[in-house]
C-alpha atoms as an extended CHARMM CRD file, in Angstrom:
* protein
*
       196  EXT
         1         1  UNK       CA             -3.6150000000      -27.6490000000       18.6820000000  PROA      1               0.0000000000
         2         2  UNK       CA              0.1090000000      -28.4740000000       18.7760000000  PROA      2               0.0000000000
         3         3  UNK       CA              0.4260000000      -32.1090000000       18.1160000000  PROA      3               0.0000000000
         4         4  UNK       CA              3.5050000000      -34.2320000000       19.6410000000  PROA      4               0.0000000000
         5         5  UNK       CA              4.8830000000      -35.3740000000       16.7880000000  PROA      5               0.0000000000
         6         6  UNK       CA              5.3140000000      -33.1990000000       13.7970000000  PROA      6               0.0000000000
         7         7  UNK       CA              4.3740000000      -34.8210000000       10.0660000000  PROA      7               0.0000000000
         8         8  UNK       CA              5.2150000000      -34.4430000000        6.8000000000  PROA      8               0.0000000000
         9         9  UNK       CA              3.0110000000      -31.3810000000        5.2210000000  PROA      9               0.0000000000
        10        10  UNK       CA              0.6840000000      -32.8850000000        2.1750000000  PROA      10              0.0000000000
        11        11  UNK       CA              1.6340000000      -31.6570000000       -1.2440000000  PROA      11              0.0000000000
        12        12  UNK       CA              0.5250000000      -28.5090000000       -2.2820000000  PROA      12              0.0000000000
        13        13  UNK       CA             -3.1520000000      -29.0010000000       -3.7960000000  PROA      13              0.0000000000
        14        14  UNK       CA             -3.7110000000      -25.4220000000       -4.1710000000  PROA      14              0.0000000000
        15        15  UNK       CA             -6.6880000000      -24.4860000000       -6.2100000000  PROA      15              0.0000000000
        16        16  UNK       CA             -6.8610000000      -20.0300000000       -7.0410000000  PROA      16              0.0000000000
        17        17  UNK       CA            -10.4400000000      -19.6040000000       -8.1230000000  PROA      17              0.0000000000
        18        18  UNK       CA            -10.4010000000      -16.6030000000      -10.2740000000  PROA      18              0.0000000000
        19        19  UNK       CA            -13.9950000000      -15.3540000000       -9.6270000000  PROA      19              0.0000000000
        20        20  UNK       CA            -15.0670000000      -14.6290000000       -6.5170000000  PROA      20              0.0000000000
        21        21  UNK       CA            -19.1580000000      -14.9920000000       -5.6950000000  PROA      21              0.0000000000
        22        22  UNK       CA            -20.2630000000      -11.6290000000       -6.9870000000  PROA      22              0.0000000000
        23        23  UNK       CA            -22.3660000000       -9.1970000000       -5.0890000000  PROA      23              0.0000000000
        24        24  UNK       CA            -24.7890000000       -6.9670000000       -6.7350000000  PROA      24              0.0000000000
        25        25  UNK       CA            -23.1230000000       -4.0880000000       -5.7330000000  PROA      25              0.0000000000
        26        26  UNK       CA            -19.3850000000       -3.7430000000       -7.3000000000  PROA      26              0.0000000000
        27        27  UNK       CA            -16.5040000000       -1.6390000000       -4.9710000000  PROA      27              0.0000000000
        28        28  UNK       CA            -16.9020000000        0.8760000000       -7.7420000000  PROA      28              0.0000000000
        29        29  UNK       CA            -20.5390000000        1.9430000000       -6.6950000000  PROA      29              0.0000000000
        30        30  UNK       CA            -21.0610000000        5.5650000000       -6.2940000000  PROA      30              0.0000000000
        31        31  UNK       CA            -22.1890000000        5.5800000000       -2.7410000000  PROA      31              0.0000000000
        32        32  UNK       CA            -19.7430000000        5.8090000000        0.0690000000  PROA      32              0.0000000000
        33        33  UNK       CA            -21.3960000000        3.0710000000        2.1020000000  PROA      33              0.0000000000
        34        34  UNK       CA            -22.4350000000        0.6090000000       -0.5160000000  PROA      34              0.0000000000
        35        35  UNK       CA            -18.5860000000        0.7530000000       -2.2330000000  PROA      35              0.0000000000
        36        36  UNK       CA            -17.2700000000        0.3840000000        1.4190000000  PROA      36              0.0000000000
        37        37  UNK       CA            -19.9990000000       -2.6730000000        2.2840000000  PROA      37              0.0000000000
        38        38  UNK       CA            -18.7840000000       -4.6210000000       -1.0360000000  PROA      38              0.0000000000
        39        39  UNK       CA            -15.3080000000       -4.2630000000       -0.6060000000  PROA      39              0.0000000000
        40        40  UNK       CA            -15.2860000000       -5.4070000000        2.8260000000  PROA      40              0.0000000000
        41        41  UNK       CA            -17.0720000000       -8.3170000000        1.7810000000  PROA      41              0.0000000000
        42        42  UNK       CA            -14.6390000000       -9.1700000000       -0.8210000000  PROA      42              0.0000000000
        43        43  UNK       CA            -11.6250000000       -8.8620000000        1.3110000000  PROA      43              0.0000000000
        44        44  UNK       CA            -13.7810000000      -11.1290000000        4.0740000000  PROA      44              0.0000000000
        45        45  UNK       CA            -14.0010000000      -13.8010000000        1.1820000000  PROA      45              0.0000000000
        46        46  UNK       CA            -10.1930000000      -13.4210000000        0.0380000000  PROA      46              0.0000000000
        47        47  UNK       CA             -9.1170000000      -13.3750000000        3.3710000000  PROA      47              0.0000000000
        48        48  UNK       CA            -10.8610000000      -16.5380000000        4.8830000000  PROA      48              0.0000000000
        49        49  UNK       CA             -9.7770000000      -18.2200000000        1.5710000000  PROA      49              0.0000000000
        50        50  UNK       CA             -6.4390000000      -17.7630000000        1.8740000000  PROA      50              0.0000000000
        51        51  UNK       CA             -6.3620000000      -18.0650000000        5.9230000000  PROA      51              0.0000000000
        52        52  UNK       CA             -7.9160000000      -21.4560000000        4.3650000000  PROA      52              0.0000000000
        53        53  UNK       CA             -5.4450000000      -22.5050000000        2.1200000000  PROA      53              0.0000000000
        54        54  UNK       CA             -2.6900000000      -21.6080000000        4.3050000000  PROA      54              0.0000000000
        55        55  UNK       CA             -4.1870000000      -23.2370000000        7.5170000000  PROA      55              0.0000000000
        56        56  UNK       CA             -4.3630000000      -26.6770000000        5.1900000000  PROA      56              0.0000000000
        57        57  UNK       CA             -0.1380000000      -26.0570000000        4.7810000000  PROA      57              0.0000000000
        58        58  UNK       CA              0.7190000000      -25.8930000000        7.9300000000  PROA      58              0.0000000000
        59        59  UNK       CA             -1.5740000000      -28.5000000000        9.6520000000  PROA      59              0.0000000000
        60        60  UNK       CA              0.8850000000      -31.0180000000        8.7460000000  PROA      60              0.0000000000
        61        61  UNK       CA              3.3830000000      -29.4270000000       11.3350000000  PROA      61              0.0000000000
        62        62  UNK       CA              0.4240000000      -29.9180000000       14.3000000000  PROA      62              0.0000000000
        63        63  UNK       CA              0.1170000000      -25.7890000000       14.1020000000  PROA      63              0.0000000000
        64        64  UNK       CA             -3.4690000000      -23.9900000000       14.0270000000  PROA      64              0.0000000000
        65        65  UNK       CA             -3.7800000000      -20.6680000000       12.4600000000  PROA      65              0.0000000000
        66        66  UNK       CA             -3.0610000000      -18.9010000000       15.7430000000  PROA      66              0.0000000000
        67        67  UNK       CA             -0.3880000000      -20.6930000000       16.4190000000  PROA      67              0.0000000000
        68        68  UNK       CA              1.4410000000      -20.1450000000       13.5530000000  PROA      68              0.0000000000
        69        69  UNK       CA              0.2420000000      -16.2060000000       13.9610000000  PROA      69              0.0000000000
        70        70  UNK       CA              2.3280000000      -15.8840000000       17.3190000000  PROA      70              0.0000000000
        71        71  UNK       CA              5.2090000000      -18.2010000000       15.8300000000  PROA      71              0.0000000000
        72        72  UNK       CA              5.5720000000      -15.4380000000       13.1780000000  PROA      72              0.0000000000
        73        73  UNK       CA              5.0200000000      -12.6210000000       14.9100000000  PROA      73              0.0000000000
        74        74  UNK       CA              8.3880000000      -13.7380000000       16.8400000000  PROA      74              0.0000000000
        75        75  UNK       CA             10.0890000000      -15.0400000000       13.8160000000  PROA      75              0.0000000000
        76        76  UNK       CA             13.0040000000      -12.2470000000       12.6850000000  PROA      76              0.0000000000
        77        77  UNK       CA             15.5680000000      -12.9750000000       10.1130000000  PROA      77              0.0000000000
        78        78  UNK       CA             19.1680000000      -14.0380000000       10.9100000000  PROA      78              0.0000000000
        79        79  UNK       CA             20.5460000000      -10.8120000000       10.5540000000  PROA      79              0.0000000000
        80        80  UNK       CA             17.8410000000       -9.0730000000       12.4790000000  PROA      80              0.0000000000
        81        81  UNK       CA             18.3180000000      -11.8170000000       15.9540000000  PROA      81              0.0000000000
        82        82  UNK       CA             20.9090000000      -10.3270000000       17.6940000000  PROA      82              0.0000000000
        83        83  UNK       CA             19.5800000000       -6.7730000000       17.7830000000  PROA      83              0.0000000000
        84        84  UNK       CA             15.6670000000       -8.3770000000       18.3470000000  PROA      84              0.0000000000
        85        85  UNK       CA             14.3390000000       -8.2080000000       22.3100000000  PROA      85              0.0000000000
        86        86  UNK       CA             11.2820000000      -10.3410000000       21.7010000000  PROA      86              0.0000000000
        87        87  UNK       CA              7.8690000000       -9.1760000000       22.5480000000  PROA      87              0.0000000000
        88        88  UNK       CA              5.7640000000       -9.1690000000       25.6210000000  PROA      88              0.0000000000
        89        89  UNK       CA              2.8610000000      -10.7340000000       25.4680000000  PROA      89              0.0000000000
        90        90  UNK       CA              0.6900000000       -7.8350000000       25.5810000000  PROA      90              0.0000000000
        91        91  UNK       CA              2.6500000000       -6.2520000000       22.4110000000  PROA      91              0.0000000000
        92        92  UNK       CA              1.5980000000       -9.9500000000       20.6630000000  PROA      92              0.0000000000
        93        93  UNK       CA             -1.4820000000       -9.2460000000       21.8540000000  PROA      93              0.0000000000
        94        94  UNK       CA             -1.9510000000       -5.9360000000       20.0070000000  PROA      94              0.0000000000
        95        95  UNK       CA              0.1140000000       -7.4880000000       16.9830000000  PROA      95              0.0000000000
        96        96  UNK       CA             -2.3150000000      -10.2080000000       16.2490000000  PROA      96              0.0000000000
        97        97  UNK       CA             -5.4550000000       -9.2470000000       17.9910000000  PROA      97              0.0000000000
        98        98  UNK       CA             -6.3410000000      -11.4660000000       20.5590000000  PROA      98              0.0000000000
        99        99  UNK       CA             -6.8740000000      -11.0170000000       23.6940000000  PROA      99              0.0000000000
       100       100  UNK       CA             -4.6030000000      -11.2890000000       26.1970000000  PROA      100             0.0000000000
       101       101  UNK       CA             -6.0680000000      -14.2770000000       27.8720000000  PROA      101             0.0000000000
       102       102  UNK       CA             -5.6120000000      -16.4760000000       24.2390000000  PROA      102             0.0000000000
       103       103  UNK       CA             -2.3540000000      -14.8480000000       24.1880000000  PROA      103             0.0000000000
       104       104  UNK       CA             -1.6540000000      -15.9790000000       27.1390000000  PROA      104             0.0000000000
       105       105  UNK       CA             -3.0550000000      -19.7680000000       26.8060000000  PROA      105             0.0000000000
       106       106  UNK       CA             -0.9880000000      -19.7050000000       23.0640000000  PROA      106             0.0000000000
       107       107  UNK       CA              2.2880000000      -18.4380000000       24.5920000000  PROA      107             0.0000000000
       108       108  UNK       CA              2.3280000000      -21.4990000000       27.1530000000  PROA      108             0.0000000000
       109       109  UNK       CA              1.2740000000      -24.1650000000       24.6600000000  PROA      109             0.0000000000
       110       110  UNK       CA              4.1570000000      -23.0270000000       22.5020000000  PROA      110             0.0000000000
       111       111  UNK       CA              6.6070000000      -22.5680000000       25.2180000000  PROA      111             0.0000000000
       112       112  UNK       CA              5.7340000000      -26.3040000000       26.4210000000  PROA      112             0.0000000000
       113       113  UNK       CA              6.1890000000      -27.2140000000       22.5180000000  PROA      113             0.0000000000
       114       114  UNK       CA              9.1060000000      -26.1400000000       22.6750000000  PROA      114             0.0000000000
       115       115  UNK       CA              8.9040000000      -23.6480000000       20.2090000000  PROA      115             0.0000000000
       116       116  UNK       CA              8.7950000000      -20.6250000000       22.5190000000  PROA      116             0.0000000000
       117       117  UNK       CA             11.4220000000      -19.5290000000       24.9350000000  PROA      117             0.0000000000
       118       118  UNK       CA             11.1820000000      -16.4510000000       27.3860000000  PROA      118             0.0000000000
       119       119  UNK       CA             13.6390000000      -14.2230000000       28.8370000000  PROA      119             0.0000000000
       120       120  UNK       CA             14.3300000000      -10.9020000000       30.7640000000  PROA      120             0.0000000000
       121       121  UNK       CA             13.8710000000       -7.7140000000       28.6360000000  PROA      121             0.0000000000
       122       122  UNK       CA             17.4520000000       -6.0330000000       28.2600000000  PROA      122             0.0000000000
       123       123  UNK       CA             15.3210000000       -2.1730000000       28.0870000000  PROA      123             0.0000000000
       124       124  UNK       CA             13.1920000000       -3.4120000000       31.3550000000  PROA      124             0.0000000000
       125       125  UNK       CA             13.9940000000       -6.0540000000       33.8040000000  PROA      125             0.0000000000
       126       126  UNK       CA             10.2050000000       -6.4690000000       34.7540000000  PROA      126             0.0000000000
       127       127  UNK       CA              9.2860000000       -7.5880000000       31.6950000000  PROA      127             0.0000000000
       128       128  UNK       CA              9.1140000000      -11.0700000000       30.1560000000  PROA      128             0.0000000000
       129       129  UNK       CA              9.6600000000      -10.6590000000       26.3650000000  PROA      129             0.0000000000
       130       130  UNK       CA              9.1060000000      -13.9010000000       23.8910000000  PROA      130             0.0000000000
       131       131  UNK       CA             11.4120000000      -15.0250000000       20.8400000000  PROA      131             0.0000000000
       132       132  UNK       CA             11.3210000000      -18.3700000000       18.7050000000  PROA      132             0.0000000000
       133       133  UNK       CA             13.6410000000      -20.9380000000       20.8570000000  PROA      133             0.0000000000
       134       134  UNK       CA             15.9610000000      -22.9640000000       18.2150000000  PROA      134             0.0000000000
       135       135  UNK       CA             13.1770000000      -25.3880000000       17.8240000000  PROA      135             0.0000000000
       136       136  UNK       CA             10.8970000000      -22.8460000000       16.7980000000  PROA      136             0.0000000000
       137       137  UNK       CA             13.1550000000      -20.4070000000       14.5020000000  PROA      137             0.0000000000
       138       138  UNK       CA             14.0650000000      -24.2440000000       12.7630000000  PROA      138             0.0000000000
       139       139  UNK       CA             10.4520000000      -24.7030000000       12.0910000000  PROA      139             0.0000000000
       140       140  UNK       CA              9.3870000000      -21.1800000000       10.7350000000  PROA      140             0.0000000000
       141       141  UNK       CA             12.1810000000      -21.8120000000        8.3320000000  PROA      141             0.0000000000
       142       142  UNK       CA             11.3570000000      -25.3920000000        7.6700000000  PROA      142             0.0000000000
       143       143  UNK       CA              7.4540000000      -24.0250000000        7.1690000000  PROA      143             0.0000000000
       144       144  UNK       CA              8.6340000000      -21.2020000000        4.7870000000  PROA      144             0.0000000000
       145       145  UNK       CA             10.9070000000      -23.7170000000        2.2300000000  PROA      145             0.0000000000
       146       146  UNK       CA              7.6850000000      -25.9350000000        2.3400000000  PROA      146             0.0000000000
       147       147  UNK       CA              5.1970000000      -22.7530000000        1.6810000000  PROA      147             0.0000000000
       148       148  UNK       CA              7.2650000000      -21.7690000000       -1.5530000000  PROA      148             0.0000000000
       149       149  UNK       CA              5.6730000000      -23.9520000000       -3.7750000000  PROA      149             0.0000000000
       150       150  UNK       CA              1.8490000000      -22.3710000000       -2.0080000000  PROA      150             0.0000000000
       151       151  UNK       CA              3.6970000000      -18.6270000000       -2.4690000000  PROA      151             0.0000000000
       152       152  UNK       CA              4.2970000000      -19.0220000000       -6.5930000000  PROA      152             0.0000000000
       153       153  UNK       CA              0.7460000000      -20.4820000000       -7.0210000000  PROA      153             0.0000000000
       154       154  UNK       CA             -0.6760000000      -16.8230000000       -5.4550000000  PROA      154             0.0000000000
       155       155  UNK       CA              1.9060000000      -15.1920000000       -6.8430000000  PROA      155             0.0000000000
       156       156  UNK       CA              0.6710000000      -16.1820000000      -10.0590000000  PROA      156             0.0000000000
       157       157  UNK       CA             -2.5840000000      -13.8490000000       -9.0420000000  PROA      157             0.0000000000
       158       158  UNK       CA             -0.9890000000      -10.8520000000       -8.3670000000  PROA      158             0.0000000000
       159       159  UNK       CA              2.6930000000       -9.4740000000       -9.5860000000  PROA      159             0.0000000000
       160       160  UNK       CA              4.7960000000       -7.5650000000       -7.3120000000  PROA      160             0.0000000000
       161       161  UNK       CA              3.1700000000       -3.9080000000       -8.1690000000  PROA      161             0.0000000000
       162       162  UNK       CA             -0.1850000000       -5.0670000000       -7.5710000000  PROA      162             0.0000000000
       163       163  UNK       CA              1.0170000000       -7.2410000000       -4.0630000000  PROA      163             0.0000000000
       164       164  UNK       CA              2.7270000000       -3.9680000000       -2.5260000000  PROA      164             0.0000000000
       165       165  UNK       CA             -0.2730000000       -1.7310000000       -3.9740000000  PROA      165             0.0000000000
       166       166  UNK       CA             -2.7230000000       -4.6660000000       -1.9350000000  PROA      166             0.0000000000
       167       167  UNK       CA             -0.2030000000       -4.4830000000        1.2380000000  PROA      167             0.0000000000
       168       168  UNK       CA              0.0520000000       -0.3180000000        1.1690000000  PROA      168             0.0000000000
       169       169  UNK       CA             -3.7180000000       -0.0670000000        1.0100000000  PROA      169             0.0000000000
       170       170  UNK       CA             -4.5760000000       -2.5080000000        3.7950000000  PROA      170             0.0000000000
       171       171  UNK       CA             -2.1000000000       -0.7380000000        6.2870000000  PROA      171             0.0000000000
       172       172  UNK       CA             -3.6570000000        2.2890000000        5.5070000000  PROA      172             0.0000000000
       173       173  UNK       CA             -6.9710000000        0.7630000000        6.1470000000  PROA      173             0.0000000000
       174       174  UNK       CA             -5.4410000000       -0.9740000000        9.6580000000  PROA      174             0.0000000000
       175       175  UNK       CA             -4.3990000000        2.8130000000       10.7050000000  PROA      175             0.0000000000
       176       176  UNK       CA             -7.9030000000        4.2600000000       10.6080000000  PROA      176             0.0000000000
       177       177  UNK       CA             -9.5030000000        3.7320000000       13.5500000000  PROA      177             0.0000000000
       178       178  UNK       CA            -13.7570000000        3.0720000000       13.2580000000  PROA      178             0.0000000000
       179       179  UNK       CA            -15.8390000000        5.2250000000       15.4790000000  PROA      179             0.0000000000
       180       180  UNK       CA            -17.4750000000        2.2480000000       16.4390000000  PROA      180             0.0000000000
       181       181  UNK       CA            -14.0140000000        0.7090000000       17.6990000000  PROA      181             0.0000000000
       182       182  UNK       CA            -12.9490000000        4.3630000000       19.3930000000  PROA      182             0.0000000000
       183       183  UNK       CA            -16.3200000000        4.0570000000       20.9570000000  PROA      183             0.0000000000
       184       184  UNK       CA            -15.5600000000        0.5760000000       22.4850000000  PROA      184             0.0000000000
       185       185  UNK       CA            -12.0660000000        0.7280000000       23.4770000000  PROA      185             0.0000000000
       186       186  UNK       CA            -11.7430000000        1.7050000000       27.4480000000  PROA      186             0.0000000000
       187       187  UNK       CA             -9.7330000000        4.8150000000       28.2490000000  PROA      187             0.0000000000
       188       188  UNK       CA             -7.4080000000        5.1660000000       31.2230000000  PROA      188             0.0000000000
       189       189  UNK       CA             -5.7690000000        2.8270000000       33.1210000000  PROA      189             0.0000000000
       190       190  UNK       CA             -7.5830000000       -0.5460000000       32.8300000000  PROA      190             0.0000000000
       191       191  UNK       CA             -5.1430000000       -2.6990000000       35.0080000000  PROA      191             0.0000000000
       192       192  UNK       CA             -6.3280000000       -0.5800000000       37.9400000000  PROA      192             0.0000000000
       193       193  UNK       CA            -10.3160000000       -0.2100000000       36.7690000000  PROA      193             0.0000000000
       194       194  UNK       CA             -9.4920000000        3.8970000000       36.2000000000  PROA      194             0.0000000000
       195       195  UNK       CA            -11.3680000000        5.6330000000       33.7710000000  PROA      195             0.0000000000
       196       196  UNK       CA            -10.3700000000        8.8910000000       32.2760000000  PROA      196             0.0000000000
């Protein structure tokens, strides 16, 4: 989706609908199963609202959602570049939760953009690592001055208590691992086709 020339992004247009569609059953229901089923539903409406809203900010810059996933996944703060080694693809992989062979197509189409350059890891001489080229790091920044005006408009929603609260409890949720997911995810080595 990278586009070869990059525009001007539209002005913000952003419009925070307070209520979201209401389910018959609230997060604060009694049963286990039922509280669980409505909250994931609200956070599936939140989420794809704001992946929404977010996706209409950056299209301006020729950048798709997944793009701009990988872009900041490499993005680290000035004072945090010297000391960064970039990430392979397979830790992007993990990061944003792709597979390896979108990864892998979204890695070249950046690198081609220019946005993405590879190198040699320092720890491990086999291993390509990836980092925001100058082009790239220029953009992220460009793309987060520009997303300012977007960022005050949500965080009109939610002050600073209730955003770290939000962030705390989804990490917590992103560490337990389903039974169904432990049930799917091979064992052993699976670049070789060995099982444990």
């Amino acid at each position: 989706m990278i586009r070869e020339s990059f525009r001007r992004p539209r002005e913000s247009n952003i419009v925070i609908q307070p209520n979201l569609p209401t389910s018959p059953i609230s997060p604060s229901e009694d049963q286990p199963a039922l509280r669980w089923a409505a909250l994931v539903a609200l956070v599936s409406v939140a989420a794809r609202r704001l992946r929404a809203s977010l996706a209409e900010q950056i299209a301006g810059h020729g950048l798709g959602e997944s793009e701009f996933a990988l872009l900041w996944a490499c993005y680290r703060p000035a004072s945090d570049r010297l000391e960064a080694e970039g990430l392979t693809q397979i830790e992007l992989s993990q990061l944003l939760e792709l597979s390896p062979a979108s990864v892998s197509g979204l890695v070249e189409d950046l690198r081609r953009a220019g946005l993405l350059a590879g190198a040699r890891s320092t720890v491990d001489r086999r291993r390509q690592v990836w980092h925001l080229s100058e082009q790239g790091d220029a953009l992220i920044r460009r793309l987060l001055e520009e997303l300012s005006v977007w960022a005050a408009t949500l965080d009109q929603t939610c002050d600073a208590t209730q955003r770290e609260s939000l962030a705390e409890a989804l990490q917590r949720l992103l560490e337990v691992d389903s039974p169904a997911r432990s049930a799917a995810a091979p064992t052993g080595d699976v670049r070789r086709g060995v099982a444990a």
